[in-house]
C-alpha positions as CSV (number, residue, x, y, z in Angstrom):
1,X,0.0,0.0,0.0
2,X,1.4,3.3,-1.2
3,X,1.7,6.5,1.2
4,X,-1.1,8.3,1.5
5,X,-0.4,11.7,-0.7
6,X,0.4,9.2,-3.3
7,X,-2.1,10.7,-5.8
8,X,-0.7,14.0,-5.8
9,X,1.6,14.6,-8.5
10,X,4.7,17.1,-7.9
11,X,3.4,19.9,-10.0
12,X,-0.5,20.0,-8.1
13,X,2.1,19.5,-4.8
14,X,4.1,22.6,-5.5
15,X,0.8,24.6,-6.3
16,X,-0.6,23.6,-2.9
17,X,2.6,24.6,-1.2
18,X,3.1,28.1,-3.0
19,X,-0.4,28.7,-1.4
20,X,0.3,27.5,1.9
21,X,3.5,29.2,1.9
22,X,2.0,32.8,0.7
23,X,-0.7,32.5,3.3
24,X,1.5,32.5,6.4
25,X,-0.4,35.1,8.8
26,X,3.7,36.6,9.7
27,X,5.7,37.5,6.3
28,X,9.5,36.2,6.3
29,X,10.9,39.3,7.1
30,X,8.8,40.3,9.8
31,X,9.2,40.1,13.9
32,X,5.8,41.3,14.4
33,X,4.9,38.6,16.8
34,X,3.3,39.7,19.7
35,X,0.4,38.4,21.3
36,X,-2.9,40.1,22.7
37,X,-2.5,39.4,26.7
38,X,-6.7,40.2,27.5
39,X,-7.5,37.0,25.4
40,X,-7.6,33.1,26.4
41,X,-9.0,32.8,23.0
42,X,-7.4,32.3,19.7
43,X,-9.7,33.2,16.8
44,X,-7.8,31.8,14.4
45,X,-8.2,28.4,15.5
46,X,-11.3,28.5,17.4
47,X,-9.9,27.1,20.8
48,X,-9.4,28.3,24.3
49,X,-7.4,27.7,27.0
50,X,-8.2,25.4,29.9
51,X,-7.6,28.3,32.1
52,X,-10.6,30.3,33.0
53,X,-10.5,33.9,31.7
54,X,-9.9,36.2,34.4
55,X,-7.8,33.7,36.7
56,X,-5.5,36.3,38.9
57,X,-2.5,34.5,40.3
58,X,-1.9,38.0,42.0
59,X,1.4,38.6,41.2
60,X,2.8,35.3,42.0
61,X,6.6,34.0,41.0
62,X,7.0,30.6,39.3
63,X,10.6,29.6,39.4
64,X,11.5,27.9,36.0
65,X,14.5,25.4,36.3
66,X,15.8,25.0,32.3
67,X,19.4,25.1,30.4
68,X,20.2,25.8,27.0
69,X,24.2,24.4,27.3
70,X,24.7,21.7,24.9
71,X,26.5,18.9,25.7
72,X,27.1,18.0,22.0
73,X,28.9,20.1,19.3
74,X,25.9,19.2,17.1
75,X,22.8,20.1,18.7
76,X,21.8,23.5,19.9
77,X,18.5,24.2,22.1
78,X,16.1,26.8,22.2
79,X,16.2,29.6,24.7
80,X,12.5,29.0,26.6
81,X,13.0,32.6,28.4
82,X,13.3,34.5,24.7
83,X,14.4,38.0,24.3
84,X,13.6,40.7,22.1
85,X,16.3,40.6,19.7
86,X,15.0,41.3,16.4
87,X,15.4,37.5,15.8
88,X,11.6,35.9,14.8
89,X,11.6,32.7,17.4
90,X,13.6,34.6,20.1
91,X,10.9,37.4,19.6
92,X,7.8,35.5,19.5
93,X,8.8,33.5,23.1
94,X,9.4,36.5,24.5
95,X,5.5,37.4,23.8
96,X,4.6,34.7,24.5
97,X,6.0,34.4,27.9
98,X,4.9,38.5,28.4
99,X,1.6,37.4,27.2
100,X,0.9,35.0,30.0
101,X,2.7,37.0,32.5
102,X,0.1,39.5,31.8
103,X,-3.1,37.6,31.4
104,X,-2.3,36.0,34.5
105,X,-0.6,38.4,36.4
106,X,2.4,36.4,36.8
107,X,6.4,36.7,36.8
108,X,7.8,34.0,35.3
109,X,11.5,33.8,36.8
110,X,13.5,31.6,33.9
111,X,16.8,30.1,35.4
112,X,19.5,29.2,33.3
113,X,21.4,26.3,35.0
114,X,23.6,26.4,32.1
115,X,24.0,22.4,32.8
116,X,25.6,20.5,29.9
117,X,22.1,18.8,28.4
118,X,24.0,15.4,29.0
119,X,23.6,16.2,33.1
120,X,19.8,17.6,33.2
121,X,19.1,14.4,34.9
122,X,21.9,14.0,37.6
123,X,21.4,17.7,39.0
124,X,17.2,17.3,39.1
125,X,17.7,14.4,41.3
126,X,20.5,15.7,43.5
127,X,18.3,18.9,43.8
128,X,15.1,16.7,44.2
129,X,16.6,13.9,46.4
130,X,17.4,16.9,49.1
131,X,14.1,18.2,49.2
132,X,15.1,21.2,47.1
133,X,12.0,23.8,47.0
134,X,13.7,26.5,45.0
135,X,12.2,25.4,41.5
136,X,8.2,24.8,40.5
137,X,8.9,23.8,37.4
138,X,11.6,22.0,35.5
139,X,12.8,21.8,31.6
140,X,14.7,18.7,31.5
141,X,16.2,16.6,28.9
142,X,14.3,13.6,28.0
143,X,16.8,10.4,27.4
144,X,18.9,11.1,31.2
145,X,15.9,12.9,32.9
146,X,12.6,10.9,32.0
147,X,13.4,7.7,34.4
148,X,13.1,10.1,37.2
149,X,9.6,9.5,37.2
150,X,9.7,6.0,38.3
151,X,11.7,6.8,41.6
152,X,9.0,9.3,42.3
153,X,10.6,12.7,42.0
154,X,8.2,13.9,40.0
155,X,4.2,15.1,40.5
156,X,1.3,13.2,39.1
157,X,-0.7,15.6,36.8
158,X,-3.1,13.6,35.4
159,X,-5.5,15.3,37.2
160,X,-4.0,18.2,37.7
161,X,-6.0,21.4,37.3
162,X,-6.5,23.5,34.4
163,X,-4.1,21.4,32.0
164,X,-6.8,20.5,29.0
165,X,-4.3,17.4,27.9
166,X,-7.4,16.9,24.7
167,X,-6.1,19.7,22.8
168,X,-3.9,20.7,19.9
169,X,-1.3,22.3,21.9
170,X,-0.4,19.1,23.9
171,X,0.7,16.2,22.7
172,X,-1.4,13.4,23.5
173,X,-0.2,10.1,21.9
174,X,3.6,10.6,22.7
175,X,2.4,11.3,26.8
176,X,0.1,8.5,26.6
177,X,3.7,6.5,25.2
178,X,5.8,8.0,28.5
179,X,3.1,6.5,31.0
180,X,1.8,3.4,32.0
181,X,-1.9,2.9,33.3
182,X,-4.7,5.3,32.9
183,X,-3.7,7.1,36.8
184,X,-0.5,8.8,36.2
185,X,1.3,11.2,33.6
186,X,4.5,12.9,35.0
187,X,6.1,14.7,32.1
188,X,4.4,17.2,29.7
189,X,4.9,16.9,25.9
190,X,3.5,20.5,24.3
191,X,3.8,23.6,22.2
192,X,5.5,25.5,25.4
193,X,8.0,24.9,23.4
194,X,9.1,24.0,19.7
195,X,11.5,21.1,20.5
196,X,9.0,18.6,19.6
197,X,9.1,20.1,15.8
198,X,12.3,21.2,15.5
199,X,13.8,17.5,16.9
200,X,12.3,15.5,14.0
201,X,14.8,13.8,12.0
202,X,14.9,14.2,8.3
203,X,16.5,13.5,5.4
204,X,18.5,16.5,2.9
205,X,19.6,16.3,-0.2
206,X,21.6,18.5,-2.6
207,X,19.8,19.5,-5.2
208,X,22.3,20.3,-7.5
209,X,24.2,16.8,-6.9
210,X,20.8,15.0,-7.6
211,X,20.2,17.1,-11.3
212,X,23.8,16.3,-12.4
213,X,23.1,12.9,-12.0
214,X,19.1,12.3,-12.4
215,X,18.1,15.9,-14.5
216,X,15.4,17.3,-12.3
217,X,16.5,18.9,-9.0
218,X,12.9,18.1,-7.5
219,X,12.9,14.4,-9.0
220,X,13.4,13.3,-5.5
221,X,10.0,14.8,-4.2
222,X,8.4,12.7,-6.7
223,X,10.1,9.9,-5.8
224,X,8.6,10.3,-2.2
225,X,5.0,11.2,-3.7
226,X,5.2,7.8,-5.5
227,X,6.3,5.9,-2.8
228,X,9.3,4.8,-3.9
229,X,11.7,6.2,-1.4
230,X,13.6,3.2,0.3
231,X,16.2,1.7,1.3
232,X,17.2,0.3,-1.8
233,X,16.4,3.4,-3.8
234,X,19.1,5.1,-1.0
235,X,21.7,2.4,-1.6
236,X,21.4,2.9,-5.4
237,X,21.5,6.8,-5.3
238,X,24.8,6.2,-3.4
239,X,26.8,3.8,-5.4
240,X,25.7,6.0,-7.9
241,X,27.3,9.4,-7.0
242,X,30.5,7.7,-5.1
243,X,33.7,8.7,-6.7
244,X,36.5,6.9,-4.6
245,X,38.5,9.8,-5.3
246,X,41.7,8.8,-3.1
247,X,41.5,5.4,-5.0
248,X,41.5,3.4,-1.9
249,X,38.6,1.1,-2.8
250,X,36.4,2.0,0.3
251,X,34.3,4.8,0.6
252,X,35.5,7.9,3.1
253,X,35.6,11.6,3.5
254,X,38.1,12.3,0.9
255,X,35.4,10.9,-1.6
256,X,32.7,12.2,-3.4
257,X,29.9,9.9,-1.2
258,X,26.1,9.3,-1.0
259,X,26.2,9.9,2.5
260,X,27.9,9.8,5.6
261,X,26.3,7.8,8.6
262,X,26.6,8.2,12.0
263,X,26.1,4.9,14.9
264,X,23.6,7.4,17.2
265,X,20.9,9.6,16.2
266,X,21.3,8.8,12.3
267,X,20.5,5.0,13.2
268,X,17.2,6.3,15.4
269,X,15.7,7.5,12.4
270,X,16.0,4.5,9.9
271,X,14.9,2.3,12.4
272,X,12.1,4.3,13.3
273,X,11.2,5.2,10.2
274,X,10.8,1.3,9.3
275,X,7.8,1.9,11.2
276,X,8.7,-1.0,13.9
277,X,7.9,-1.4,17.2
278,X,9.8,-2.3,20.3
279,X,6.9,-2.7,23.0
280,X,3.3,-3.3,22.7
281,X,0.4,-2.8,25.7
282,X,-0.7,-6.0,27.4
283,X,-4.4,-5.6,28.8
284,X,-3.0,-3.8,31.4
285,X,-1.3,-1.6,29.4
286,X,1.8,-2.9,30.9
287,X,4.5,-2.8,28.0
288,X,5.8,-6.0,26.6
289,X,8.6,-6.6,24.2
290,X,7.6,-7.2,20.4
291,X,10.6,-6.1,18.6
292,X,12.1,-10.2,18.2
293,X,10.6,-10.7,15.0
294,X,11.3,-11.8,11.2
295,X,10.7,-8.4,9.8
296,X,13.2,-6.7,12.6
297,X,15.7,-9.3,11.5
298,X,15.6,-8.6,8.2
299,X,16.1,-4.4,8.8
300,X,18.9,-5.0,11.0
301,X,20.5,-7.7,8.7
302,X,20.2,-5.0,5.9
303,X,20.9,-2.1,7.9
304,X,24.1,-3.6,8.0
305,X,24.1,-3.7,4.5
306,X,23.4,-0.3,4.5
307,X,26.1,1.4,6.8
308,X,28.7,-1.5,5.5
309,X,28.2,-3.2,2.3
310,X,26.9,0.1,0.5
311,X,29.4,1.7,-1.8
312,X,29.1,5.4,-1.1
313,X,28.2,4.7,2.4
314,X,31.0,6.3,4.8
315,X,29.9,4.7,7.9
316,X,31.5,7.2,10.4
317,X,30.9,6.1,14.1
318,X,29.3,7.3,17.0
319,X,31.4,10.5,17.9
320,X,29.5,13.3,18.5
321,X,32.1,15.2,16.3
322,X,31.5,13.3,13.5
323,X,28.2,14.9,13.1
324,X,29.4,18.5,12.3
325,X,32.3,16.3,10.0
326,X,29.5,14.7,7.9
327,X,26.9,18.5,8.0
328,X,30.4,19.7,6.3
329,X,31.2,17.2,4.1
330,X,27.3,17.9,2.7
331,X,27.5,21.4,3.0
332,X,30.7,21.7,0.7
333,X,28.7,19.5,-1.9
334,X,30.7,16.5,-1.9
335,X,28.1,14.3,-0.1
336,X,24.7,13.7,-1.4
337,X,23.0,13.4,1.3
338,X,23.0,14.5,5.1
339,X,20.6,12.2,8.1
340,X,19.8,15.4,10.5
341,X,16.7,17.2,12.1
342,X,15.0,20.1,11.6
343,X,17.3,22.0,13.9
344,X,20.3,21.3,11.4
345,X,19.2,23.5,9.0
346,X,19.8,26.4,11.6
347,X,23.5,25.3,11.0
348,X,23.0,25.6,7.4
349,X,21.8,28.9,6.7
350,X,25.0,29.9,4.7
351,X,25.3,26.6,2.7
352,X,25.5,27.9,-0.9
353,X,24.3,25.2,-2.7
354,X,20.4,24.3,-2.6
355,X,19.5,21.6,-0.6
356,X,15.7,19.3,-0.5
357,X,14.0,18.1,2.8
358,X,12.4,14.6,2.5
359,X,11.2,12.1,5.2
360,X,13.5,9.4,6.1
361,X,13.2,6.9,3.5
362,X,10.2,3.5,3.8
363,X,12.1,0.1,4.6
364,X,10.1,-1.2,0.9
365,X,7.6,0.0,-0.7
366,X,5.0,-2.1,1.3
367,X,5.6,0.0,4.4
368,X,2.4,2.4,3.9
369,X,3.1,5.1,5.2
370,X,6.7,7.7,5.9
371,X,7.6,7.7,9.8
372,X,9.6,9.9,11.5
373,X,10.6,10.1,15.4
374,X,12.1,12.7,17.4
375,X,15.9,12.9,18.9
376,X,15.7,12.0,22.2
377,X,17.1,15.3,23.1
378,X,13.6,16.6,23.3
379,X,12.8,18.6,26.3
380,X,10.1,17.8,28.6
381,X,8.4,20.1,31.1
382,X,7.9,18.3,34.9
383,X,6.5,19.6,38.2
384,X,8.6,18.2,40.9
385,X,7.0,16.2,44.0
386,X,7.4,18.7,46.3
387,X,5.8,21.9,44.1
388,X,4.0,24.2,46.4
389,X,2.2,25.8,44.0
390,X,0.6,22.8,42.1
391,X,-2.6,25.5,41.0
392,X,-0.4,28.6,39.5
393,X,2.4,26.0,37.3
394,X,-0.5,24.1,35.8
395,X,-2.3,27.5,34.7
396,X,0.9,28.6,33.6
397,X,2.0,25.5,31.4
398,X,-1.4,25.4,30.0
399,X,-1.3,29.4,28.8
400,X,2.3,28.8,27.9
401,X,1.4,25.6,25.9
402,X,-2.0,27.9,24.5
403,X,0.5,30.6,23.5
404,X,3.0,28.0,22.0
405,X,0.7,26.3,19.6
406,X,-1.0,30.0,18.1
407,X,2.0,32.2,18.1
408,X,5.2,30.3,18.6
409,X,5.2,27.2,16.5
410,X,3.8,28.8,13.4
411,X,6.7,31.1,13.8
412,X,9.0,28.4,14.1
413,X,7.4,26.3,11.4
414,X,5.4,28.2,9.0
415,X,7.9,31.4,8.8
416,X,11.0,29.9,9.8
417,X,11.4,26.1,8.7
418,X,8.8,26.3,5.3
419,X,10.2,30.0,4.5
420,X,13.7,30.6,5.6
421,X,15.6,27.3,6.2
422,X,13.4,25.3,3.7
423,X,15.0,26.3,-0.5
424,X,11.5,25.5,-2.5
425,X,7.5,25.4,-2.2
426,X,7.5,21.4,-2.1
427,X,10.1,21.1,0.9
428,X,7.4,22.7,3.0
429,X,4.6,19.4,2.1
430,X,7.7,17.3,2.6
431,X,7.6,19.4,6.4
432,X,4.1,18.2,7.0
433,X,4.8,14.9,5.9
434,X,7.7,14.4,8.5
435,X,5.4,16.2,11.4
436,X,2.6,14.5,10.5
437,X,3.8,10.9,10.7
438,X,6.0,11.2,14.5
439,X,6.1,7.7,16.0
440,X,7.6,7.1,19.9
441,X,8.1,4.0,21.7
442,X,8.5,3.9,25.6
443,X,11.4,1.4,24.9
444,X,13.4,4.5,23.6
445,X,11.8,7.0,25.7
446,X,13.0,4.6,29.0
447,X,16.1,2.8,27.1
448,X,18.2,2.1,30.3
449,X,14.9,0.7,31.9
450,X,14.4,-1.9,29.3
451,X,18.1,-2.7,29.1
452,X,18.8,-0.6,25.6
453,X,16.1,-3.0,23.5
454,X,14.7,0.6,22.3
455,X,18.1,0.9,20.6
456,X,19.8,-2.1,20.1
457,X,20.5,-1.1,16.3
458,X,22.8,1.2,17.6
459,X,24.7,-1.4,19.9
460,X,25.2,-4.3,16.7
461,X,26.3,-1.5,14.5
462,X,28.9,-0.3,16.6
463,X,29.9,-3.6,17.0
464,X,29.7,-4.3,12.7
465,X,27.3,-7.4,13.7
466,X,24.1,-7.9,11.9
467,X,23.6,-11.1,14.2
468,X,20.1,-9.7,16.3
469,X,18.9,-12.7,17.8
470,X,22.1,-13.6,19.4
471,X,22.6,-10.0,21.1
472,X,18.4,-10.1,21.7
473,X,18.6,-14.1,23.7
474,X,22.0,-12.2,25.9
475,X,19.8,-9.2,26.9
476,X,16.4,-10.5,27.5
477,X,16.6,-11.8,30.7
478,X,18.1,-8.6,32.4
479,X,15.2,-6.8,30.4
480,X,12.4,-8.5,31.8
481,X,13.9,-8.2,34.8
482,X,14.2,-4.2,34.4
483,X,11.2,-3.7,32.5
484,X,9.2,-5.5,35.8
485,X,10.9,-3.6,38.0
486,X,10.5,-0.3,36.0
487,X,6.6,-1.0,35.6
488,X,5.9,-1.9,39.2
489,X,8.3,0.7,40.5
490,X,6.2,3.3,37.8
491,X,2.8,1.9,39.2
492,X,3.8,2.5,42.8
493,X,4.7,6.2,42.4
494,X,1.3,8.4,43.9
């Protein structure tokens, strides 16, 4: 079965995006982005907040515990707190946040921490485990932070007041993935911030590369339209435009390559995008492994393939380094394609040559439909056990959330990512495509809890083994084990 847009054809798909695109409420090139404060109600989308108009927090502070210090040379974050700066995003938080401060009567008190992104989840608990009241609120980072849950250092807000968890502006299926049961939910997923858009992993391509070998610089949209983005089609493309230019009969950075591949995050989003799973619900809604199965044996025998059997394939490790290395190789135009996020076209901005956006690429062409997932570098908003002032944080994230979803995020996405960072119309339906089709798994959301089975890819490629069901029987045992413990020690948490 063929993706869904499959009956579009490129030119009715660039028509629909040069419409899209010229309709953006916020030209390009302005940083008019404020935000009426007197309003809960946005009337370009017909919804209102959860939080009752006229709620007066009378002048309350909220203490806000966040970072912005990378711990990676390839991944930058967000500042939450914004500033007027000229800048579109930076200016829209801002107004956001002054927007809520106002309709609430509110000061929102935004710490910098400045801990490496890699720490987030050491210095919570130290702060947590000592009882630490100074923070109501806390920005952490998802894949050293989330576990926290389980040893209860975090508040139950599945109840909490004014948080209206149905609508747009939170995101529903990836919390329901996070939690366990119908009773509890300690970490918010929403539009108070864009790192749930601007983590998606994507595919870019040079467009100049592609019509010096194919003819049409947009032939690769069409190729997605169609369906017939794969593996295979990858691997071809490759071999293809390799040039083993240093003669040394392997592919490398000195060549012209397809691509250069990374053992981390570039894995994430061709085995995600495979559209597997690691867990399944039981009736309890207890997870329960799935991922030992013919069809995963197959991807990771031919992801193998992939990252060392594919000529043009410069499979380049697992150093963070190595992903600025491969983002240059592309950028200079030697490498046809580049495995990223949204956020690495921030990095790109000066890139000379034109580059295309496309999902990551179907395992075959029976997989029905793209899928994309999101770095686990996300960033996750949590109340901690101890808040004392449970009422005023949950009006706050909802308004902040509210504000996120009307004025932010089309900032970020419709003016920034589809306008600035994105080079043609179709790139922008190649956007919606990617947003569209986010998959999460709590395996990956909880890896160390169910003994790295969210991720084993990454573990037999760094190894150069293809051999799954050995590495699956030598981990399973201490999985169950974890994954028990994890659910039972999840359950108990009030």
């Amino acid at each position: 079965m063929k993706h869904r847009i499959f009956s579009i054809t490129l030119a009715a798909l660039m028509a629909v995006s040069a419409v899209s695109c010229s309709s953006t409420s916020t030209p390009v090139d302005s940083d008019d982005t404020t935000t009426s404060a007197d309003s809960t109600t946005a009337a370009d989308t017909g919804n209102s907040s959860g939080v009752p108009a006229g709620l007066d927090l009378q002048g309350e502070t909220i203490n806000i515990w966040y970072t912005t210090k990378a711990s990676s040379v390839a991944e930058t974050f967000i500042d939450i707190a914004g500033e007027l700066t000229g800048d579109i995003l930076d200016d829209a938080i801002y107004n956001a946040n002054k927007a809520v401060e106002d309709r609430l009567n509110v000061n929102l008190n935004y710490y910098n921490s400045q801990t490496p992104t890699s720490n987030t989840g050491t210095e919570v608990q130290k702060l947590l485990l000592a009882d630490d009241t100074t923070y109501d609120l806390y920005h952490v980072v998802q894949w050293n932070a989330s576990t926290l849950a389980a040893e209860g250092l975090y508040l139950n807000v599945k109840d909490a007041p004014y948080l209206s968890l149905d609508k747009p502006w939170w995101d529903g299926e990836y919390m329901k993935e996070m939690t366990i049961g119908e009773d509890c939910l300690y970490a918010l997923v929403g539009d108070y911030a864009v790192d749930r858009t601007r983590c998606l992993g994507n595919v870019y391509y040079n467009k100049s590369m592609y019509e010096d070998f194919y003819g049409d610089p947009d032939g690769l949209y069409q190729k997605v339209i169609d369906g017939d983005w794969t593996w295979e089609m990858l691997r071809d493309i490759c071999a293809e435009v390799w040039s083993d230019i240093n003669g040394n009969g392997s592919a490398d950075r000195e060549d012209r390559l397809g691509a250069c591949l990374n053992n981390y995050n570039n894995l994430d989003g061709f085995f995600w995008g495979t559209g597997s799973r690691a867990t399944d619900r039981d009736k309890d809604d207890n997870p329960v492994l799935v991922v030992n199965n013919e069809r995963v044996i197959n991807i990771i025998e031919d992801m193998y393939s992939l990252c060392f059997e594919t000529d043009g394939i410069f499979f380049s490790g697992g150093a963070y380094e190595d992903d600025v290395k491969n983002r240059t190789k592309f950028e200079e135009g030697s490498s046809m394609f580049l495995f990223g996020f949204f956020y690495t076209a921030e990095a790109m901005r000066d890139m000379s040559a034109d580059y295309g956006i496309v999902p990551f690429p179907k395992y075959d062409e029976d997989q029905e439909t793209y899928t994309s997932t999101v770095h686990n570098i996300i960033r996750l908003m949590v109340l901690p056990y101890n808040c004392q002032k449970v009422d005023a944080v949950c009006a706050v994230l909802e308004e902040l959330s509210f504000e996120g979803y009307n004025n932010v995020l089309p900032s970020y996405y419709d003016v920034l990512m589809k306008n600035k960072y994105a080079r043609d119309d179709v790139s922008a339906s190649m956007i919606d495509i990617i947003r569209d089709n986010c998959t999460m798994d709590i395996a990956l959301i909880y890896n160390t809890a169910f003994n790295g089975m969210g991720m084993i890819y990454r573990t037999l490629m760094q190894a150069k083994s293809s051999d799954f069901s050995s590495e699956y029987a030598k981990r399973l045992t201490a999985a169950e084990t974890s994954i028990a413990s994890f659910v039972e020690q999840f359950r108990s948490v009030e």
